[in-house]
N, C-alpha and C positions, 0 to 999 in steps of 0.2 A: 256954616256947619252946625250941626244939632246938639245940644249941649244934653242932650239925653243922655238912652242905653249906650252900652258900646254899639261902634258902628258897623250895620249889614250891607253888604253889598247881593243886590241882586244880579245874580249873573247871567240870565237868561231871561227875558224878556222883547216880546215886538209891540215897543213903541208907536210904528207906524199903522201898524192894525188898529192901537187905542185911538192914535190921532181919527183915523177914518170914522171910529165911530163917538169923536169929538169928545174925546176923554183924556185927550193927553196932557190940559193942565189940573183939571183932578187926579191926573194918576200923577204929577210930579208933586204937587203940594201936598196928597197924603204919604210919599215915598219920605219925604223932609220929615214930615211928622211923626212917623215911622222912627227916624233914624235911620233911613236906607240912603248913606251917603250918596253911593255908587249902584247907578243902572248900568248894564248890558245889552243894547238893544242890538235883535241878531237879527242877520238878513236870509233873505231865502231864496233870490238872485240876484242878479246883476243890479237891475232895475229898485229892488227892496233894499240890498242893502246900501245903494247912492240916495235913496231918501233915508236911512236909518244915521248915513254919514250927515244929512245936512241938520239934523235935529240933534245929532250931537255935537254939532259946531254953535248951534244956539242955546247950551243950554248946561255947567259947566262939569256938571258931576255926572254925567250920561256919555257913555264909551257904545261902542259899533262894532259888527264882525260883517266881515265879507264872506255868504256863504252860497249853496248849488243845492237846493233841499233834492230829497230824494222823492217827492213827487213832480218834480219837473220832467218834462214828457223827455227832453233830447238832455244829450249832456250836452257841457259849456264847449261853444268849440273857440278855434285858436283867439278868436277878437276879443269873446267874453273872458276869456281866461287871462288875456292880457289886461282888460279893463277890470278884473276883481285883485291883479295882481297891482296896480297901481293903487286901488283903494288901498288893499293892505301897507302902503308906505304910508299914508297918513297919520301923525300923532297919536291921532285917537282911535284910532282902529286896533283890537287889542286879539281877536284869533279870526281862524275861519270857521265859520259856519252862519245855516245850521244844515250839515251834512250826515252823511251816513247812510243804512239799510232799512227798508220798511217789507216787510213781506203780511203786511195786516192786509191781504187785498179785498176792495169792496166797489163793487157804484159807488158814485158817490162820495169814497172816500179817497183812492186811488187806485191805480191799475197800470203802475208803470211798470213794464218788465223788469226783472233782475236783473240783465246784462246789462238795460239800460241805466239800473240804480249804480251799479257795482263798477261803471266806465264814471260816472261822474264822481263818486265817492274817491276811485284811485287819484282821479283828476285832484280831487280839493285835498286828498291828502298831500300830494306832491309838492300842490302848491303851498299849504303850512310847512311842509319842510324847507323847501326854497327858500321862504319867507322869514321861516324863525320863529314861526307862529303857534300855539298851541290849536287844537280842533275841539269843537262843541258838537258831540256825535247824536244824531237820532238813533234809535235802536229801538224798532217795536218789531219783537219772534223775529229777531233776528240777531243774536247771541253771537253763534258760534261764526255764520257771515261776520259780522262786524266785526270781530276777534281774528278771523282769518284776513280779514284786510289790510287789519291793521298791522300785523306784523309784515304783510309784505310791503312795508314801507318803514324798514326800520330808520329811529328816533323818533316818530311820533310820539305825541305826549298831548294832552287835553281832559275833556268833561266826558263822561257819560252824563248827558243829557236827558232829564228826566227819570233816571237809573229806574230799571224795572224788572232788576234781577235780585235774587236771595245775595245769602253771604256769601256763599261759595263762589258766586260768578264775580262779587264785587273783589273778593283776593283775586281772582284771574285778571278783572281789569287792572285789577294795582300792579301786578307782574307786567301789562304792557306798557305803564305809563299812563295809566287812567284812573282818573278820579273818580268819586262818586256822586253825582247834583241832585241832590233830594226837593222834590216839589211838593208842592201839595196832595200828591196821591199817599204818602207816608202819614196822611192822617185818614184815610180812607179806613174803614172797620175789616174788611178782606184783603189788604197790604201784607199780611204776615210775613213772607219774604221780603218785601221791600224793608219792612219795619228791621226785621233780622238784621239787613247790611248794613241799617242804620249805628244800630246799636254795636255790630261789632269791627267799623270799620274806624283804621287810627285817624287819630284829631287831626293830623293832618293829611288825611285821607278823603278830604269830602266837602262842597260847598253847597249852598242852599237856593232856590230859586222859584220865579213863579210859572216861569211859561205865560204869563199876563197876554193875552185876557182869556187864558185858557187854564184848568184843575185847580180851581180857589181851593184851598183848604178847607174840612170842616170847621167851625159852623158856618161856613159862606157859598159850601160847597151849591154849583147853581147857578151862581151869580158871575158877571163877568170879574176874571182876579184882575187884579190891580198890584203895581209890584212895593204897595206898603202890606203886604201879607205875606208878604219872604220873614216876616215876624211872627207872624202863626205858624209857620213850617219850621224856623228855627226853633220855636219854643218846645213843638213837638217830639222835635229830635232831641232837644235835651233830656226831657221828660224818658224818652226813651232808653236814653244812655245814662240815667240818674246823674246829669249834669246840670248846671243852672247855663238859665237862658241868658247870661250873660257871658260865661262860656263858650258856648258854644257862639254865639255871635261874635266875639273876639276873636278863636279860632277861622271859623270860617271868611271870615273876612282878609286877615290874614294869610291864610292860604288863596284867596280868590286875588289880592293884592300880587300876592310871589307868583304863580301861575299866568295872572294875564298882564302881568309889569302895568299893574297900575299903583301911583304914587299918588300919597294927599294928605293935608295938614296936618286933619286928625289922627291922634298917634290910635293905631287901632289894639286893642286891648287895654287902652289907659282904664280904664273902668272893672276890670275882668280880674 
């Protein structure tokens, strides 16, 4: 463990994407130097997240989520769903995702109908509840869908993922059991609203992440992120909240700890 800052946990990040583009032992070596104890690498099917599980069984401070993204063309049917349900018994396996609504529709970008987002979404809620498991939501212009999902599955609990709503939506998600995961877009110069939820949401309201190898934070904005930049995104949130960056990284850690039941030596906030 890192005898540095106090310790960040990155909670959203795919692993296997860096691995593809043969970056996944630079991104673990600068996550250590970082002080980013704890990775999250999240899956986005069946398929993704059994390789997100085998890299975290090699590797000691890197946790996994079983998820069904919502640009998958079909939903999960009975086999798949039995096969992401068996993942999730695994030690290391800590929520599902990365699930949810997308209505950004584009070539290129996606084009999967709603009914068909909104049967897989029910699906992977069902099965975090079964499970026990908190859920890692995508949500892009899609607020009020992802809000109405989620209460038709009551005890849900989990991430807004990549949060990209003002303050007002972020009280909404805390009324359902949702937190708020600030990525590197909260250093963006046109974020105002995101920046807003930053600032006014409680300490233990909210965790920090990169989406690696996706929204580096400014100054790297560009370049592929890497999950030792969950320290730019935290700093910035401090910054915003007139908190020190050692604060808020004990906090959110913290909280990222109690949310996805992960345990580890270092006491988090011993430094804070």
């Amino acid at each position: 463990m890192s005898d540095g800052p106090a310790a960040l946990v990155d909670t959203h990040c795919h692993l296997v994407l860096l691995e593809e583009r043969g970056l996944l032992q630079r991104a673990l070596e600068g996550a250590a130097t970082a002080g980013v104890d704890e990775i999250v690498s999240v899956g986005l099917n069946l398929d993704d997240s059994d390789r997100n599980r085998q890299i975290a069984e090699q590797h000691p401070g890197v946790y996994f989520t079983c998820g069904w993204h919502p640009h998958e063309h079909s939903a999960p049917d009975a086999r798949q769903l039995d096969a992401l349900g068996e993942l999730l018994r695994h030690p290391k396996a800590v929520a599902v995702g990365e699930v949810g609504l997308d209505l950004f529709f584009r070539p290129g970008y996606h084009e999967v109908a709603l009914d068909v987002q909104q049967r897989s979404f029910r699906a992977m809620l069902e099965l975090a509840r079964d499970a026990g498991k908190p859920v890692l939501i995508h949500d892009r212009d899609a607020h009020e869908e992802v809000l109405a999902a989620v209460s038709g599955v009551p005890g849900t609990r989990g991430v807004m993922h990549c949060f990209s709503g003002d303050a007002a939506f972020a009280r909404r998600c805390a009324e359902q059991g949702l937190i708020a995961s600030f990525s590197g877009i909260v250093t963006f110069p046109r974020a105002e609203g995101i920046q807003d939820a930053a600032r006014s949401v409680a300490q233990a309201g909210f965790v920090v992440e990169t989406d690696s190898p996706f929204l580096s934070p400014v100054p790297e904005r560009g370049k592929p992120n890497l999950p030792e930049r969950v320290a730019i995104t935290a700093a910035a949130v401090a910054r915003l909240r007139g908190e020190s960056a050692e604060e808020v990284r004990a906090a959110t850690t913290r909280t990222a700890h109690r949310l996805l039941g992960i345990t580890t030596t270092r006491a988090a906030g011993a430094r804070a």
